[in-house]
C-alpha positions in Angstrom: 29.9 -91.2 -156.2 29.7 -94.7 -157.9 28.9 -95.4 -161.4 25.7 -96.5 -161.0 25.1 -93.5 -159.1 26.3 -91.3 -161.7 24.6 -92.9 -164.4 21.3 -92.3 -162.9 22.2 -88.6 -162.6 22.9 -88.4 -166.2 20.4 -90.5 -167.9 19.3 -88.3 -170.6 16.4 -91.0 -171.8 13.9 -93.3 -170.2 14.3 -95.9 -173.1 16.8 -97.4 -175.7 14.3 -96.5 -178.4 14.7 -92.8 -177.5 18.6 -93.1 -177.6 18.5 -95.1 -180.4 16.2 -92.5 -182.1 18.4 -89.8 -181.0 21.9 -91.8 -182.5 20.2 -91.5 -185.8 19.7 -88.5 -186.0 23.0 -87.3 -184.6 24.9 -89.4 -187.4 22.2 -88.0 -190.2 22.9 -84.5 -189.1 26.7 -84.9 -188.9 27.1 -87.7 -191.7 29.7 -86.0 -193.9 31.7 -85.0 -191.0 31.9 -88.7 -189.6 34.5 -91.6 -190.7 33.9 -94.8 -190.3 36.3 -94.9 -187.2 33.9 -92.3 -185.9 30.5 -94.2 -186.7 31.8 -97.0 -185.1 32.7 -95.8 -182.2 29.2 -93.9 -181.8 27.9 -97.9 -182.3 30.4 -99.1 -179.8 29.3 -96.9 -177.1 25.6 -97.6 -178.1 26.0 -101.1 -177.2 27.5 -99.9 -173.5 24.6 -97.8 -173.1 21.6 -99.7 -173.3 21.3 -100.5 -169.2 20.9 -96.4 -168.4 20.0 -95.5 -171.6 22.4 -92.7 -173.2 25.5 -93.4 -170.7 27.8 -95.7 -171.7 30.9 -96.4 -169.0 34.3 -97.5 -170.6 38.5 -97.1 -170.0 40.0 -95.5 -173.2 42.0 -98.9 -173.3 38.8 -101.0 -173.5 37.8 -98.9 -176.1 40.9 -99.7 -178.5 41.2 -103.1 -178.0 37.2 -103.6 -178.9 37.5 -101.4 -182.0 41.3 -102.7 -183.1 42.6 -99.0 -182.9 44.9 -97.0 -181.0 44.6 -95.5 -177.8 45.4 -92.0 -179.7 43.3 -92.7 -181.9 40.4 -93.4 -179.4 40.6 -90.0 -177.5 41.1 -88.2 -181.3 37.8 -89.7 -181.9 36.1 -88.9 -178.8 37.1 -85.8 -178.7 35.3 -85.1 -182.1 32.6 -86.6 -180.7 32.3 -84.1 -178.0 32.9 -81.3 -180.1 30.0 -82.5 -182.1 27.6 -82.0 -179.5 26.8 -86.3 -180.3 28.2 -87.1 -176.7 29.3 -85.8 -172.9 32.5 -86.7 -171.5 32.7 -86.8 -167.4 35.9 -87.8 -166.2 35.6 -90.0 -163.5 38.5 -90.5 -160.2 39.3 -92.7 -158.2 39.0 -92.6 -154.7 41.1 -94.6 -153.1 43.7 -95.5 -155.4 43.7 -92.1 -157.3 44.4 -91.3 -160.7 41.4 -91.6 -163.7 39.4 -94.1 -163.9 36.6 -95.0 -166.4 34.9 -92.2 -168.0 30.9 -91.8 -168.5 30.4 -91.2 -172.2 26.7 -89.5 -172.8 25.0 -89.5 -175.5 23.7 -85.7 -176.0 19.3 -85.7 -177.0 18.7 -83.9 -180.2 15.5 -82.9 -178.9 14.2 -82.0 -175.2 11.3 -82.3 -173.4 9.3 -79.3 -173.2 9.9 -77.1 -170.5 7.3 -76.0 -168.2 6.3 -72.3 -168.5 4.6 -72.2 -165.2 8.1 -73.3 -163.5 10.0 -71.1 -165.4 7.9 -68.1 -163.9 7.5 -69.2 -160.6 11.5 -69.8 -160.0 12.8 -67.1 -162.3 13.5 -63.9 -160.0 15.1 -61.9 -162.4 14.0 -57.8 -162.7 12.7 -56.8 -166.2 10.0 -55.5 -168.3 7.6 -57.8 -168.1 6.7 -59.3 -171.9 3.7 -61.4 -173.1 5.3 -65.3 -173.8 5.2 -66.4 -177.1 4.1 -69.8 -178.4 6.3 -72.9 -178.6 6.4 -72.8 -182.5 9.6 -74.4 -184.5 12.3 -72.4 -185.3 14.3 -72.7 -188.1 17.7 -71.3 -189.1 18.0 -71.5 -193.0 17.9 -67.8 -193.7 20.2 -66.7 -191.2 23.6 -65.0 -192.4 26.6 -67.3 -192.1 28.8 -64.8 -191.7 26.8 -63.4 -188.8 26.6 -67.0 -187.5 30.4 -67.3 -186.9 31.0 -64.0 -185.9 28.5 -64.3 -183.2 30.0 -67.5 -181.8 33.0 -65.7 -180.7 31.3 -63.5 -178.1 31.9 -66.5 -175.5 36.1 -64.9 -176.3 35.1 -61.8 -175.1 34.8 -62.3 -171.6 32.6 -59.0 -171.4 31.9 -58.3 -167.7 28.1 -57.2 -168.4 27.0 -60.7 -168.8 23.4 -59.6 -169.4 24.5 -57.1 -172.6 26.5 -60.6 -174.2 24.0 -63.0 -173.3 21.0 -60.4 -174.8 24.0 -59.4 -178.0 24.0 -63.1 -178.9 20.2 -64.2 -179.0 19.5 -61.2 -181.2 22.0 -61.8 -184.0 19.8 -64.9 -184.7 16.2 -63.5 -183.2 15.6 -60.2 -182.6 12.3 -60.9 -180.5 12.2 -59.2 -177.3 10.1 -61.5 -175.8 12.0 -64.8 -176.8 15.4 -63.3 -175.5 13.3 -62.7 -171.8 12.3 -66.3 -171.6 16.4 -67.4 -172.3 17.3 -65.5 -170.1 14.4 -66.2 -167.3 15.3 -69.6 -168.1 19.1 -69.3 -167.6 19.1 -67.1 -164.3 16.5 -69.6 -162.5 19.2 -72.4 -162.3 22.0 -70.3 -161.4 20.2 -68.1 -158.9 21.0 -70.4 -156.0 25.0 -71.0 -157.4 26.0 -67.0 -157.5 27.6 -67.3 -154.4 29.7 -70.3 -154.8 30.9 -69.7 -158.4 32.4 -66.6 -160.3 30.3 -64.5 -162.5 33.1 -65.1 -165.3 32.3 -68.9 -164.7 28.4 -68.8 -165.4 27.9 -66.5 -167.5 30.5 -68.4 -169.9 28.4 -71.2 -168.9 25.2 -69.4 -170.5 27.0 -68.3 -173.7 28.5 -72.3 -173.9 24.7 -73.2 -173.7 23.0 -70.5 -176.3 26.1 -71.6 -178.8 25.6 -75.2 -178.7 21.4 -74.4 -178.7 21.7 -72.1 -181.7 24.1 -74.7 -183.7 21.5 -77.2 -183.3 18.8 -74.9 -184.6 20.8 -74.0 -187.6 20.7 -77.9 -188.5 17.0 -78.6 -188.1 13.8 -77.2 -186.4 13.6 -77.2 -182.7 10.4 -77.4 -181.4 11.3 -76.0 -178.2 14.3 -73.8 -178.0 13.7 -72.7 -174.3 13.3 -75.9 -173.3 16.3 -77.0 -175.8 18.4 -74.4 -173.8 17.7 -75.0 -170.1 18.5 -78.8 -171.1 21.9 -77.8 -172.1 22.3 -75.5 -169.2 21.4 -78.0 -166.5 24.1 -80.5 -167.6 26.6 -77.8 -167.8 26.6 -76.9 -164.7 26.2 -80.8 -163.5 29.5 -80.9 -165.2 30.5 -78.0 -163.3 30.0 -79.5 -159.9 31.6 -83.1 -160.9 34.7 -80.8 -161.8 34.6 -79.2 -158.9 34.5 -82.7 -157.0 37.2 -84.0 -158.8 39.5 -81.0 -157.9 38.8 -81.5 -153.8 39.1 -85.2 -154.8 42.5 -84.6 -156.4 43.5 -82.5 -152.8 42.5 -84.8 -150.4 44.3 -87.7 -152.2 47.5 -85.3 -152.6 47.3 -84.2 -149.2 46.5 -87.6 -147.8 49.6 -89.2 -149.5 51.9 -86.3 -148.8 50.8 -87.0 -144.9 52.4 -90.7 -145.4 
């Protein structure tokens, strides 16, 4: 798959005002956490991103040489970046020479698009009570314990076979509503309905607790007006990522196999 290919797979915005928009508040949420290495770099890759808006497509050694910095200090950066939730990293290979070539670096939307509830119904085939839904209405995480916050974030360790227990264990340390932990979970078994036979349980459901962690540490920092939506956003581009990696590895045998056949 080609870059421009891949960038129109990705492209989390439709316009450079609602990347833009998105930048800023990134950098005003994580301000005191940034250096000026690491606002520069989140300018740099800006700059790159404007034709698909969000997706910016660079070498590490590019990178360094535009910002005057060292390679190590380039992936140090970016990889605070990604830990930040302010960006996506997709490795991308070569075909025919091999080896890695330019990654897609993409910027992550603070705020989603709102989800349909009439597709989440129709495509969610999962058995359970059935519960009223409850009104998009903004959530907000200022009275939640911090102590319960961290503690929680190390279920995804666990590795818990009963997926269903963790995933439910988690939603309810930071909203105990029935009803909103149905629609999650609705939400999160619709998109891997049709990939339970081709990945391990182990593999999504870590997937799912990935996706409520990084959905609930963006609702501690601000009001979501859509969590469900928030979350099924998260959990559609981890599992993207999922199937890139999964290309890259056959990519990786072919290549191996093709030069050990010359």
């Amino acid at each position: 798959m080609n870059y421009v290919s891949l960038a129109i797979k990705h492209q989390p915005f439709q316009t450079k005002e609602e990347m833009n928009r998105a930048i800023k508040s990134h950098i005003g949420e994580h301000g005191t956490k940034l250096s000026d290495t690491e606002v520069e770099m989140i300018h740099l890759l800006s700059r790159y991103a404007c034709k698909y808006p969000g997706v910016a497509f660079l070498k590490n050694d590019t990178i360094a040489k535009l910002i005057g910095k060292s390679r190590r200090t380039v992936i140090r950066v970016l990889n605070k970046l990604v830990d930040l939730s302010i960006i996506t990293r997709l490795e991308n290979m070569r075909l025919q020479r091999g080896g890695n070539g330019a990654n897609l670096y993409i910027f992550n939307p603070t705020v989603t698009q709102d989800v349909s509830r009439s597709d989440e119904v129709k495509n969610a085939e999962v058995s359970m009570d059935s519960a009223p839904e409850m009104p998009d209405e903004p959530l907000s995480f200022k009275n939640i314990n911090k102590k319960e916050f961290k503690e929680s974030l190390q279920v995804e360790d666990s590795h818990l076979k009963n997926s269903y227990r963790v995933f439910k264990q988690l939603v309810y340390c930071f909203i105990p509503e029935k009803n909103f932990f149905y629609r999650l979970y609705r939400s999160y078994k619709a998109q891997i309905k049709s990939l339970e036979t081709i990945y391990t349980e182990e593999t999504l459901h870590e997937i799912g607790i990935h996706a409520l962690k990084a959905m609930f540490s963006a609702m501690k920092r601000k009001d979501i007006h859509n969590p469900v939506g928030y979350f099924s956003r998260i959990v559609k581009q981890k599992l993207d990522d999922l199937y890139l990696e999964c290309l890259r590895e056959m990519e990786e045998e072919f290549i191996g196999e093709h030069d050990y056949g010359l």
